[in-house]
N, C-alpha and C positions, 0 to 999 in steps of 0.2 A: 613442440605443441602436443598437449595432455588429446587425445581422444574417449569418449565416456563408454563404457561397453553396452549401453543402449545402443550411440552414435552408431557403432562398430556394427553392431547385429542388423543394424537397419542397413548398411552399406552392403551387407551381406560378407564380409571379412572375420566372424567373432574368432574370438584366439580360445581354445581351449588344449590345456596341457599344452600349450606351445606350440599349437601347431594351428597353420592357417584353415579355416572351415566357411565352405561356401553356405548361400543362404539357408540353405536344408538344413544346417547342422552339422552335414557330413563333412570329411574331408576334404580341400579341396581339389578340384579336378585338375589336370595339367593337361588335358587330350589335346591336338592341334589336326587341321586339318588334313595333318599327314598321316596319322597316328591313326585317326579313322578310319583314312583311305587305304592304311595297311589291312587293319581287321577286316574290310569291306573285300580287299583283292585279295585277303587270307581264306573267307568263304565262300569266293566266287571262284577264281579259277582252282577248279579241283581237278583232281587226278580224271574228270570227266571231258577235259580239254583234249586230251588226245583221243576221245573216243567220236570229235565230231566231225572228222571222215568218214566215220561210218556211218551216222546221223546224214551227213550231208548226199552219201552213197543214198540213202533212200530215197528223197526229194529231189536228189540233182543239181544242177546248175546254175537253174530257175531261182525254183523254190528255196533252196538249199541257205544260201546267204541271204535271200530277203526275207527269209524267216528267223533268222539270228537276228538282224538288223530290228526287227519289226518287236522283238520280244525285248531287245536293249533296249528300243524305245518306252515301250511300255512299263519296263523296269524300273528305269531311272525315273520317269514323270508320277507312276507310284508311291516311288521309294522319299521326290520331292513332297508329295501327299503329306505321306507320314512324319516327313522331319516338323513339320507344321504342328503336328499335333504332342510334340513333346512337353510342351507348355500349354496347362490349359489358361485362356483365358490373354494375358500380356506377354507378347514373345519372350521378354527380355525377364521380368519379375513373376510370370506366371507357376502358379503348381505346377510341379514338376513330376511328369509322367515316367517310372523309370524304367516301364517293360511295356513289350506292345502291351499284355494284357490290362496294365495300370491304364493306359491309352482308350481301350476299347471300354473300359468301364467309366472313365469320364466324360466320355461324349457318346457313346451307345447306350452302356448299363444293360441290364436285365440278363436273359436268357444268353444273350450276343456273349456276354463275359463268359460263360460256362462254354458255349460252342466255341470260341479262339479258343479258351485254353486245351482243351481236349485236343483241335486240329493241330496245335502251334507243340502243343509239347508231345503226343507223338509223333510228330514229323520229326523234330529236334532227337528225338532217342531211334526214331528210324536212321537218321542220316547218323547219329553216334554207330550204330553195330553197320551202316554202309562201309563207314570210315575206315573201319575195322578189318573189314574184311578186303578192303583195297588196300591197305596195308600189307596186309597178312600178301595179299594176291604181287605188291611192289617187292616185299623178299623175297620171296617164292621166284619170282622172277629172273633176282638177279642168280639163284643159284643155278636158274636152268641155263642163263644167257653161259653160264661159265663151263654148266653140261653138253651144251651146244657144240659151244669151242671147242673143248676139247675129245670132244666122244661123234661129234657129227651132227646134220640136224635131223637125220633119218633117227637117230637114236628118242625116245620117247620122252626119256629125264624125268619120271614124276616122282612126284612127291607130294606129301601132306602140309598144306598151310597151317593146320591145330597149333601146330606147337610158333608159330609165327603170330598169329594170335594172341596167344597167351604172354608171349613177349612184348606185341604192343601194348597189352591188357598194363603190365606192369607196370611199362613205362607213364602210359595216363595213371596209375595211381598216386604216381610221383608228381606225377603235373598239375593233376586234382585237387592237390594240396595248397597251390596258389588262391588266396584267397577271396580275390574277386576279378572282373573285368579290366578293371583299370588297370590290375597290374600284373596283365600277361601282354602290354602291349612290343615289348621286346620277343617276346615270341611270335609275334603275329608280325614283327619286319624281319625274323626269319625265315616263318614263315613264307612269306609272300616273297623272299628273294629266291628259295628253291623254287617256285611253281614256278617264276621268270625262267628259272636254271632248266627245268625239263620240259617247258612248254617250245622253250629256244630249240634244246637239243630235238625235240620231236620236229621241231618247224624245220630244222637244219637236215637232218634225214631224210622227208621228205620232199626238199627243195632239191637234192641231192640224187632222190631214186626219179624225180620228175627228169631231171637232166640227164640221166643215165636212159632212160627210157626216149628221150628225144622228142618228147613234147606232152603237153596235157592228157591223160586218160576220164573217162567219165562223158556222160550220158548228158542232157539239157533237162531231159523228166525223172531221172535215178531209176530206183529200181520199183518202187511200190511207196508211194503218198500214205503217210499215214506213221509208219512206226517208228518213224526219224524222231515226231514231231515231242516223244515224251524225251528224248536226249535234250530238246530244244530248253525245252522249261526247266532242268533240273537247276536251276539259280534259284537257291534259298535267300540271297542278301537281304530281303525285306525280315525277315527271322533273327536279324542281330544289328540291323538299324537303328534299335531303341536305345539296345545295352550299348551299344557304341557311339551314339549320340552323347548317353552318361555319363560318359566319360569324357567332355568336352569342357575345357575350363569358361568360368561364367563370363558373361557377356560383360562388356561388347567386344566385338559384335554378335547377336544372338545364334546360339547354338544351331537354330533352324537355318541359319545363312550358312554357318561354318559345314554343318553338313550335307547343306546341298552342293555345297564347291568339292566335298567331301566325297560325294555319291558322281559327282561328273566326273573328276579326275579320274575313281574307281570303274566305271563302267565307261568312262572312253578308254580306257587302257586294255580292262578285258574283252572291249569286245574288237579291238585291235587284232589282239592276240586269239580270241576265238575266229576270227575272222582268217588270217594267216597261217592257226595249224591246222582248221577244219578243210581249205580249200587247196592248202599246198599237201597236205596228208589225200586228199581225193583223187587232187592231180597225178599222186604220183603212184597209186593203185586201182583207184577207177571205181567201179562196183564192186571191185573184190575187197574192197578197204573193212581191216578187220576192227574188233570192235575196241579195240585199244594199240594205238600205232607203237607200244612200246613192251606190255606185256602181251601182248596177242602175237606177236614176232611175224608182226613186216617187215622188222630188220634183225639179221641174225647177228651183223658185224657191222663197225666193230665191237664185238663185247663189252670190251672194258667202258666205254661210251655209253652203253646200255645200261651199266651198274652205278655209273653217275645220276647217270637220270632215275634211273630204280628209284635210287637211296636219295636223290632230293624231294620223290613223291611222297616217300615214306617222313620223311623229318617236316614237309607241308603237312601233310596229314596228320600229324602228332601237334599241331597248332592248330591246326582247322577244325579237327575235336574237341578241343577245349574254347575255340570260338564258340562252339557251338550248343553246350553240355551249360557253360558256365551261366546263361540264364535258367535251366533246370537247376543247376546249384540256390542259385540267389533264390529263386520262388519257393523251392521247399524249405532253406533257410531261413528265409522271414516267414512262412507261415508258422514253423516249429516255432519260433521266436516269441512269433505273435503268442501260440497258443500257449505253449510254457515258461511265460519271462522269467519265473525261478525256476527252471528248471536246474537242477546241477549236472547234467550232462548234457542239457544245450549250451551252457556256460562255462561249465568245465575247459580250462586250456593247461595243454602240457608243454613241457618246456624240454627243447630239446636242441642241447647247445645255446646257440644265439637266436635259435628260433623257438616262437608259440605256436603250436597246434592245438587246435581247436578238437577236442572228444568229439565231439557231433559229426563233425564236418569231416573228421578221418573217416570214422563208422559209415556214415551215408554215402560218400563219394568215393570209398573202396567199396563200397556191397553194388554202387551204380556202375562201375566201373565193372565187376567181375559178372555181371548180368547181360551187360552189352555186349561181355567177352564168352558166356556163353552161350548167347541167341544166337550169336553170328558165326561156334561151332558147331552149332544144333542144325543151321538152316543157311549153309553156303551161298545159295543163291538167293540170299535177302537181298542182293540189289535190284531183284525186279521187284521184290515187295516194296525197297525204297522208292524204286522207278510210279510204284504205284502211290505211293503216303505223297507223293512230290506232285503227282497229275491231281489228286484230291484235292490237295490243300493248294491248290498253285492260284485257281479263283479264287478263295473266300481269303487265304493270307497275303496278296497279294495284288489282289485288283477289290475287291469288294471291301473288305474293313479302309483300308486307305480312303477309298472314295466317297464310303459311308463319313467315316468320322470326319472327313477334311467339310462333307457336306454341313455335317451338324455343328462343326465350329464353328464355320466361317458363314453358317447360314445361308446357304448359297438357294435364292428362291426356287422353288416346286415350278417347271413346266419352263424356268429361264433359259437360254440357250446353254449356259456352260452348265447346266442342270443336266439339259439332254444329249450333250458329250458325252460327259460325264457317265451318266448312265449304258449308252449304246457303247461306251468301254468296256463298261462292266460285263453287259449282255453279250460281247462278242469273245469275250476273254473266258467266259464262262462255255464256251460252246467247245471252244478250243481246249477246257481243261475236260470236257468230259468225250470227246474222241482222242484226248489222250488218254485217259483213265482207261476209256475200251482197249488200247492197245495194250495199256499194262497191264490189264486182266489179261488178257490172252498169254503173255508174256510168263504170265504168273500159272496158270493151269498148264502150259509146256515145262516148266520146271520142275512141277510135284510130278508129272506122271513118271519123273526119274530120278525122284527123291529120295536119299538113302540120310538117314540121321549124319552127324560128324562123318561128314562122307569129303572134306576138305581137302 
């Protein structure tokens, strides 16, 4: 049976060059809800996993997990917000929103669009030179665990991360070259199998110096309320909900369901596993718990154990970069696009071997790539700048556009009860990103007063 390519285009299936293309025109998408829930656990459990022992060290017992608990809730019922708002209009046939920012401009518009982009894309190039420099900080690492071993741990072992650095630098240059979302999802189920790999081992060390110690250590109140709370929020996942949405093949059933099953799975797993290393990492050093249970050396031995786990945070973080990067790719990409459709060197592709590369897209994502790589030898302790871009933007990307847009689509009436949820979400999430932000200021003026340029 003959089909008419009217028939076809309405189906949303048109055939062009041969190849299957969803209603957009584009390609079509093959994402599943596992696929998501990989990119999803690719950006979420970061090399920040074993730091929440120490996080936990400050609030305690108490406070400590039900403020993990309390911000997984908030995350995921957000993150369901935003899946809603992928499609304007009919879940299943609506426009299709491809980045938060496309989102915020169809159901906000105005000024709202300029303010997400500025928050959402320096935060995204904040946590690229984070990334970096936890990288650089996971080789760095394994050399000392082996300086350790073999020289003693009274011995000092230092060394300069710069040139660890520049090595990840390279490696994203090669990664950068992938050229969209959809098809780094094979790196993002590598991804997300080392973070399993070191978050394990850190849980496993800890469960281990707990036993060796002969029972729990730690406080009911920790040590000081208050500077835990910006380790609490560093989950970005609402920052690549959109792009990973886009990548979900078309309905049915609708992408907004696929990804809420998507975002449960993802965020009951991580917060399993933040739950498990934050409080077995606390048990087993107390208030003393340092601020990374794996390069901070709470464990000296066994080494070789240490460099696994090293080198699996490094090979997550070389995914979880490109999670994170590849929506600055796509937006500066289609703007160039937009603005110079003949251009010849937005257009331009080279050919090299069995592969096209793209002129533009080499030029742009090696000069972004070698910029990341050197802010973050310029200025070593940009993770408490990042500690800080992540307290700022944690309200407005994160509780506030969600619940603004989900309000303006769905209409949800002025002064209704799920109105005034809704809102006292907002008001109380917002309270809480700006005594975090206090704390990252502080954070941040203790670092410069001992600031030395490429001092890595």
């Amino acid at each position: 049976m003959e089909v008419s390519a009217s028939a076809a285009a309405e189906a949303g299936m048109m055939v062009g060059h041969g190849e299957w293309r969803d209603d957009d025109g584009r390609a079509r998408r093959t994402g599943t809800v596992w696929t998501a829930s990989a990119h999803i656990i690719t950006a979420v459990i970061g090399s920040g996993v074993l730091s929440l022992a120490w996080a936990i060290a400050q609030l305690g017992w108490v406070a400590g997990p039900a403020v993990m608990l309390l911000f997984a809730f908030v995350i995921y019922y957000t993150s369901t917000l935003l899946a809603e708002c992928y499609r304007s209009g009919d879940p299943c046939t609506g426009k299709r929103n491809y980045t938060y920012m496309d989102a915020v401009r169809a159901n906000l518009g105005g000024a709202k669009v300029r303010l997400c982009g500025v928050i959402q894309y320096a935060n995204l190039f904040g946590v690229a030179i984070g990334y970096t420099i936890a990288a650089s900080i996971s080789m760095l690492a394994i050399k000392r665990a082996d300086c350790f071993h073999e020289k003693g741990h009274k011995n000092p072992c230092r060394s300069s991360s710069n040139p660890y650095m520049i090595l990840f630098g390279v490696v994203q240059i090669v990664f950068s070259q992938i050229p969209d979302f959809d098809q780094i999802w094979w790196l993002s189920i590598v991804a997300a199998i080392m973070s399993f790999t070191y978050s394990t081992i850190g849980l496993s060390l800890g469960i281990s110096q707990t036993v060796a110690n002969g029972g729990f250590m730690g406080s009911l109140t920790g040590i000081s309320v208050g500077a835990g709370v910006t380790s609490m929020q560093k989950n970005r996942a609402l920052l690549c909900v959109m792009s990973c949405q886009d990548t979900i093949k078309a309905p049915p059933p609708s992408e907004a369901k696929v990804m809420k099953r998507a975002t449960m799975v993802s965020v009951a797993t991580t917060t399993v596993f933040y739950m498990l290393c934050g409080c077995m990492g606390y048990a087993a050093f107390g208030d003393r718990s340092p601020d990374n249970l794996l390069t901070g050396f709470g464990f000296y031995e066994p080494f070789w154990l240490l460099d696994v786990a090293n080198a699996a945070i490094v090979v997550h973080l070389v995914g979880a970069y490109q999670v994170f990067v590849q929506p600055i790719f796509a937006f500066v990409e289609r703007w160039a696009a937009a603005r110079w459709p003949d251009g010849g060197f937005i257009s331009r592709e080279l050919r090299v071997g069995p592969f096209s590369l793209s002129v533009f897209r080499l030029t742009w994502r090696t000069a972004f790539v070698c910029a990341t790589t050197v802010v973050s030898m310029l200025l070593p302790f940009f993770g408490d700048v990042v500690g800080l871009l992540g307290a700022v933007s944690f309200w407005p990307l994160t509780v506030y556009f969600p619940v603004e847009m989900y309000i303006a689509q769905r209409g949800v009436r002025r002064g209704s009860a799920r109105w005034l949820c809704l809102k006292v979400l907002s008001a109380a999430c917002l309270v809480v990103s700006v005594a975090a932000a206090a704390g990252s200021i502080a954070d941040v003026v203790d670092a410069l007063k001992v600031y030395r340029p490429f001092s890595g």
